[in-house]
C-alpha positions as CSV (number, residue, x, y, z in Angstrom):
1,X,17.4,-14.9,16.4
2,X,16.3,-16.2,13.5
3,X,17.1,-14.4,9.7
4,X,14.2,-12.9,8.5
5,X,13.5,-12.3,5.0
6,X,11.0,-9.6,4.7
7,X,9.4,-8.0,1.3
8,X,7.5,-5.5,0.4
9,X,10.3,-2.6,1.0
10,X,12.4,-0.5,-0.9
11,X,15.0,0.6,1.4
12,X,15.7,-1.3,5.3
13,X,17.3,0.8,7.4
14,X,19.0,-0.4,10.8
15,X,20.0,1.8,13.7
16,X,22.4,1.5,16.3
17,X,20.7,-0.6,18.4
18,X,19.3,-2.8,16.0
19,X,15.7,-1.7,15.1
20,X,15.0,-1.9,11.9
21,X,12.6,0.2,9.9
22,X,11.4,-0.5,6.4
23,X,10.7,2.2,3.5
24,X,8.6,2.1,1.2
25,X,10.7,4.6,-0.9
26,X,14.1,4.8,-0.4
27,X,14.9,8.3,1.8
28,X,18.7,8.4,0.9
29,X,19.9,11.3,-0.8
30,X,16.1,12.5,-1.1
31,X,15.0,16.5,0.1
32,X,12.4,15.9,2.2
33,X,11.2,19.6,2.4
34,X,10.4,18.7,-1.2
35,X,6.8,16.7,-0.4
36,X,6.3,19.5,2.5
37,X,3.0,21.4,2.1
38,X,4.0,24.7,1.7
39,X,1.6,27.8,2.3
40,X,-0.5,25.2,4.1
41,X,-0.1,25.0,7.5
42,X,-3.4,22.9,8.4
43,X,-1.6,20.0,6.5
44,X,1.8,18.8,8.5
45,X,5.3,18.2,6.9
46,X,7.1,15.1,5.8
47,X,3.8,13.4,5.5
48,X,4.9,11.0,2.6
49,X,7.8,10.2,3.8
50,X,6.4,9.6,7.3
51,X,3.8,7.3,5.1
52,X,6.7,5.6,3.4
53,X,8.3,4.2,6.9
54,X,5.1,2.7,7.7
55,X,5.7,-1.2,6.8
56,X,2.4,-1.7,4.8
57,X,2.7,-5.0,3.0
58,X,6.0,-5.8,4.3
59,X,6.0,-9.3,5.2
60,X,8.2,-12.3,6.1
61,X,7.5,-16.3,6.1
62,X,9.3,-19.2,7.8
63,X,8.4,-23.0,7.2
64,X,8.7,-23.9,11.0
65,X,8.0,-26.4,13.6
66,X,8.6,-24.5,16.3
67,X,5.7,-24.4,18.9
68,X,6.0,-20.4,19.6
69,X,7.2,-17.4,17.8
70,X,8.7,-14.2,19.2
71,X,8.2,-11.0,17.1
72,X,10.4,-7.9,18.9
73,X,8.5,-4.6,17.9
74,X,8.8,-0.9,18.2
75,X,5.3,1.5,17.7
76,X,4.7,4.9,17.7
77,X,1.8,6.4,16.4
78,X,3.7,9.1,14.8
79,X,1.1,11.2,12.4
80,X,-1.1,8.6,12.8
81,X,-4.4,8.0,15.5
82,X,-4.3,4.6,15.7
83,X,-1.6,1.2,15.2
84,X,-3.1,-1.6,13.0
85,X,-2.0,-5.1,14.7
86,X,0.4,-7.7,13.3
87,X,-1.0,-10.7,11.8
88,X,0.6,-13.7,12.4
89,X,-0.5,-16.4,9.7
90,X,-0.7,-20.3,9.3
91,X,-1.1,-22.2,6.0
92,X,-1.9,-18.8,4.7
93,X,-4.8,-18.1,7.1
94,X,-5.2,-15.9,10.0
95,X,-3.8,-17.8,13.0
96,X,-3.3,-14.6,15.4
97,X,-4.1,-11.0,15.5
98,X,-1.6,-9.2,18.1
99,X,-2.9,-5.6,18.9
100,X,0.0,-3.0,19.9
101,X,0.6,-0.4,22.5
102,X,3.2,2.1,21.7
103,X,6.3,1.4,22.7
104,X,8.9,-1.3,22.6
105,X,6.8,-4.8,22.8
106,X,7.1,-8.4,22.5
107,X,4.7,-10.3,20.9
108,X,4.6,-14.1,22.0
109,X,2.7,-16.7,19.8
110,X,2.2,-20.4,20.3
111,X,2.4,-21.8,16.8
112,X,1.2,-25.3,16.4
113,X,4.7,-27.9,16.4
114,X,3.5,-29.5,13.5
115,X,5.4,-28.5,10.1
116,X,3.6,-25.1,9.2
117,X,4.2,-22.0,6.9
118,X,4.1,-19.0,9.3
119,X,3.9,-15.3,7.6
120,X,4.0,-12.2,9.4
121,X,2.6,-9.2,8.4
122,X,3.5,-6.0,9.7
123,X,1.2,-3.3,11.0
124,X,-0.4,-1.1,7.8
125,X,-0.9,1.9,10.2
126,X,1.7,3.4,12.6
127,X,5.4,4.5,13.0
128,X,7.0,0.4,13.3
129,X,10.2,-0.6,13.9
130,X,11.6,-4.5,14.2
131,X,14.5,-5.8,16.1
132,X,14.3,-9.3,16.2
133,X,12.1,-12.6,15.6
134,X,12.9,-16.0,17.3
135,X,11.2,-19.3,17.2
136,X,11.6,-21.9,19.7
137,X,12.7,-24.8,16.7
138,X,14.0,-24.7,13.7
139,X,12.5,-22.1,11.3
140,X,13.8,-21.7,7.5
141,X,12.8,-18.3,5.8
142,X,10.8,-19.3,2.8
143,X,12.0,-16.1,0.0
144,X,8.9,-14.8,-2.0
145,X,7.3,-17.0,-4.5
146,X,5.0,-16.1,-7.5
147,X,5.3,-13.4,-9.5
148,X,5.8,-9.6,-8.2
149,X,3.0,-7.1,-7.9
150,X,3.2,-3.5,-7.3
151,X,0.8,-1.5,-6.5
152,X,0.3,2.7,-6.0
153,X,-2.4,4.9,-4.3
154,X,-3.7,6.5,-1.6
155,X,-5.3,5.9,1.6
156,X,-7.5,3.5,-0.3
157,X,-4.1,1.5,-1.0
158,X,-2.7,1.8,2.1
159,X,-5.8,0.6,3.9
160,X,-5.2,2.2,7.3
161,X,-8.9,1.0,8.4
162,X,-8.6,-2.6,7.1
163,X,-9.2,-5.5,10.4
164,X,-5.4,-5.9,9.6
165,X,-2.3,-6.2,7.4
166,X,-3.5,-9.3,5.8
167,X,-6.7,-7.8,5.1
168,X,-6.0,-4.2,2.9
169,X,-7.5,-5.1,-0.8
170,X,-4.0,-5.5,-2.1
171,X,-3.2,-7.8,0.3
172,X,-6.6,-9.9,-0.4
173,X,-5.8,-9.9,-3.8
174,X,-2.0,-10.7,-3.7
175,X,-2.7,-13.3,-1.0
176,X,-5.6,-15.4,-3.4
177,X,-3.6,-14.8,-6.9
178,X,-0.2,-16.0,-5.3
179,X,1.4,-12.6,-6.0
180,X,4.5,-11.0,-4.4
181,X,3.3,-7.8,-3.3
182,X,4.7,-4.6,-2.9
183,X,2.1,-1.9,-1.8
184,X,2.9,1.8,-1.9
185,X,-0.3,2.9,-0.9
186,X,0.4,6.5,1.0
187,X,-2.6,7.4,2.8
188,X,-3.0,11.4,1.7
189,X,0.5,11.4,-0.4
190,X,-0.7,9.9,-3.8
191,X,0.3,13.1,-5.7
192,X,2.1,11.6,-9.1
193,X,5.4,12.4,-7.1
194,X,8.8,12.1,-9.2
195,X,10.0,10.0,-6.6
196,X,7.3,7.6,-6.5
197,X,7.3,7.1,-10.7
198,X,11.4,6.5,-10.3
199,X,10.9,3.4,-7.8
200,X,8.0,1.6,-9.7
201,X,10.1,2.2,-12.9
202,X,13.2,1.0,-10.5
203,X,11.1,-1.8,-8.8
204,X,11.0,-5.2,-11.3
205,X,7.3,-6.3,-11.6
206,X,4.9,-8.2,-13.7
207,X,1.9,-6.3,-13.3
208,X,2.0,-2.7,-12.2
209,X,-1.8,-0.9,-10.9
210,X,-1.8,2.4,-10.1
211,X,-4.9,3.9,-8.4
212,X,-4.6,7.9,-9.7
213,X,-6.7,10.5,-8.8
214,X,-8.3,10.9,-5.4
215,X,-5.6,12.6,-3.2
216,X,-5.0,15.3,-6.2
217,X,-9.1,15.8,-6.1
218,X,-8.6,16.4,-2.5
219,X,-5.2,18.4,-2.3
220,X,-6.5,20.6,-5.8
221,X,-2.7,19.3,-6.7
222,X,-3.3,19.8,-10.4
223,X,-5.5,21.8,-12.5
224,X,-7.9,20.7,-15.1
225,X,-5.0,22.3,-17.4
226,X,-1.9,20.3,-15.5
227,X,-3.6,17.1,-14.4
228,X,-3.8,15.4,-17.9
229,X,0.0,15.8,-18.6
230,X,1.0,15.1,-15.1
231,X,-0.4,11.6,-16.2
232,X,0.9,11.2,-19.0
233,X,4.8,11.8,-18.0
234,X,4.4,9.8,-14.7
235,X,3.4,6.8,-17.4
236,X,6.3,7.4,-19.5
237,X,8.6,7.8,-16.6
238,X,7.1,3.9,-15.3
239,X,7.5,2.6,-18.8
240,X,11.3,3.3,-19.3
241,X,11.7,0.8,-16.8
242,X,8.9,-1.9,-17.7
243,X,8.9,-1.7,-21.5
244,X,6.2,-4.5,-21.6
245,X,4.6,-5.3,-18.1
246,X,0.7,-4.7,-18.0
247,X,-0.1,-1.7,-16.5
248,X,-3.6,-0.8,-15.1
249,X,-5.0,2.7,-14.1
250,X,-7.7,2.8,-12.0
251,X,-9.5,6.3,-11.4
252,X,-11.1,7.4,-7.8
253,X,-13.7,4.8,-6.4
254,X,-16.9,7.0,-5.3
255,X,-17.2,9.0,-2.9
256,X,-21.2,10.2,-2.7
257,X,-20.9,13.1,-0.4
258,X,-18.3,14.8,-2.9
259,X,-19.3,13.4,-6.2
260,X,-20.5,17.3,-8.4
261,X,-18.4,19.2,-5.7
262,X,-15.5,21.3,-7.6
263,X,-12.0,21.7,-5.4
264,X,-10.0,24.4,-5.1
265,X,-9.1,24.6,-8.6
266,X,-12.3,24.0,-9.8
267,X,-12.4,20.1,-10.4
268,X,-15.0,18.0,-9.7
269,X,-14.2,14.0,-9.0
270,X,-15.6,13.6,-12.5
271,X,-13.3,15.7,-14.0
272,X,-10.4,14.2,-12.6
273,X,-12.0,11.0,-13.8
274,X,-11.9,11.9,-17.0
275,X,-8.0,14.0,-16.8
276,X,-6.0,10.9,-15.1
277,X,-8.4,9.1,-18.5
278,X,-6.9,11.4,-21.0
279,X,-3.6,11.6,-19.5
280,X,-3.3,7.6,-19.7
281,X,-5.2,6.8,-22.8
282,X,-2.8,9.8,-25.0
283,X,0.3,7.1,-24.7
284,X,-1.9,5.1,-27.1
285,X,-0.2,1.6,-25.2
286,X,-1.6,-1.6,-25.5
287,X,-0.1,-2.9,-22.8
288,X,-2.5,-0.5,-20.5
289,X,-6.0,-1.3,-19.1
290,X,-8.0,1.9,-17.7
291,X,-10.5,0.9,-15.0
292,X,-13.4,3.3,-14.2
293,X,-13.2,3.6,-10.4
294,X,-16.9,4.2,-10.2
295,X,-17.2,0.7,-11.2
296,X,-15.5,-0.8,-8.4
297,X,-18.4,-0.1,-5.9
298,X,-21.8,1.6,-6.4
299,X,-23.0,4.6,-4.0
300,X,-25.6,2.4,-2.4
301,X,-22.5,0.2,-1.7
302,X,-20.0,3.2,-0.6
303,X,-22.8,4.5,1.6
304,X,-23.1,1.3,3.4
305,X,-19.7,0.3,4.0
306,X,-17.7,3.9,4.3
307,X,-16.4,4.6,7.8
308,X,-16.9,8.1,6.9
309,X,-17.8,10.1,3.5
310,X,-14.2,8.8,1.6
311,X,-12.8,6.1,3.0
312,X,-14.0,2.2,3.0
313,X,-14.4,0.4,6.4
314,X,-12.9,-3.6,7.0
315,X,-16.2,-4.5,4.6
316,X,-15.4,-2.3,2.1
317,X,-12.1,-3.7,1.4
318,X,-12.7,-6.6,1.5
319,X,-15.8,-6.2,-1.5
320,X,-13.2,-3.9,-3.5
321,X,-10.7,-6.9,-3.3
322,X,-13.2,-9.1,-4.7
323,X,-13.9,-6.6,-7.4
324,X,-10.9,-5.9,-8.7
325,X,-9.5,-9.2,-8.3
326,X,-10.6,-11.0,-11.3
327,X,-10.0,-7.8,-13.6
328,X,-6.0,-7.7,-12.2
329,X,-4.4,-10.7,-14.0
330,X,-1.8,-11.5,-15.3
331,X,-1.3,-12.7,-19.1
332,X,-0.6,-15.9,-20.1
């Protein structure tokens, strides 16, 4: 078996017989009735965390000769309908795309024997577990390179109905900028949770984006009243660990069949819009940008490219990655 040296995980977690699952927050010592949704019983339990053991972003590369690769796997769907495949990835392009069946699997790709970078990408969508990779030659894991990126949102982050792994918008954009990506996209579970603000401010990073607004819109998680100081001390909480590193909000991409339609508690998309602003621009720090989510795509764009009234299809990742990947840099 050969060492693998994944990233994009908080906490790796190995059971008895070897399968290893990789959170995206780390569950030890954590309540998970906390992040339950009480008094709703048409929303399920344990959803974040179920979220946060779902490998999305997690990655590992090899320079190898070997002519085939071996990748031992474990899927359930779990809370989800559907597995997203693993992408198996040559000289940084697509090489392979290995659909999944639940259960325990072995995935077999012929690589080509030459002196190649391989990268795997686990599945974005699914319950995933790993046991064991071997190549048939000698393969050296290659440890991250460039500068780490962390990322934070919704189902929009996590990118459930992207063609695959290697194809959310975070990955798009981590993949042409050279960035180490982390991706804590939690597809329904984006709800300015304690727990997520301690690991980014945990997590070392250069650049830290943080896509705020749309699960609370949907959940009516804060009030017009709450929201704006919900912002504010999830901010403060990131900055105590990253006293300098660039920051960028980014409020809720549109969504034309709710755009004018108030929640529960009375908020229209606008008006969250405009809280997650206030709540980010009252730190008064220069070191964080504020993007207007209704930038990112127009309605004649959503309506074309949604796979339903909210979320983007393959297509409409890939346009948001190439819309918000020359306004995420770096600085020099």
């Amino acid at each position: 078996m050969s060492d693998a040296l994944w990233t994009g995980y908080r906490f790796r977690e190995v059971d008895a017989d070897g399968w290893s699952t990789f959170w995206r927050l780390d569950p030890r010592g954590q309540a998970p009735g906390l992040h339950d949704w009480h008094g709703r019983p048409d929303r399920p339990g344990h959803r974040l965390w179920s979220r946060a053991a779902t490998p999305a972003g997690v990655r590992a590369s090899w320079r190898t000769t070997a002519t085939e690769v071996r990748l031992e796997i474990r899927a359930a769907l779990g809370i989800y309908t559907k597995l997203a495949p693993v992408d198996f990835l040559v000289d940084g392009e697509l090489y392979r795309r290995c659909q999944l069946e639940t259960g325990e699997q072995q995935l077999t790709v012929d690589l080509p024997g030459t002196e190649v970078d391989l990268t795997i990408w686990l599945p974005q969508s699914g319950a995933i577990d790993v046991r064991a990779v071997d190549f048939t030659g000698e393969a050296i894991p290659s440890p991250p390179t460039g500068p780490r990126w962390l990322t934070y949102g919704s189902s929009i982050t996590q990118c459930t109905g992207a063609y695959g792994p290697s194809e959310t918008w975070p990955a798009l954009v981590a993949r042409r900028h050279g960035w180490d990506l982390t991706a804590m996209g939690f597809a329904g579970e984006c709800h300015l949770d304690p727990i997520a603000a301690r690991t980014i401010r945990d997590t070392p990073a250069r650049l830290i984006s943080l896509c705020l607004g749309i699960n609370i819109y949907g959940g009516a998680t804060f009030s017009g009243r709450t929201l704006p100081g919900q912002v504010e001390s999830f901010l403060h909480t990131v900055r105590d660990g990253h006293p300098h590193t660039p920051i960028v909000v980014i409020t809720p991409i549109v969504a034309p069949e709710h755009e004018g339609k108030p929640n529960e508690v009375g908020l229209t998309l606008d008006d969250v819009r405009a809280c997650v602003e206030l709540g980010a621009r009252s730190l008064a720090d220069p070191d964080l940008q504020l993007i207007d989510g209704r930038t990112v795509l127009t309605p004649e764009e959503a309506k074309a490219l949604y796979a339903d009234d909210l979320h983007p299809g393959p297509e409409g990742y890939r346009l948001i990655a190439d819309r918000l990947a020359p306004l995420l840099t770096l600085p020099l």
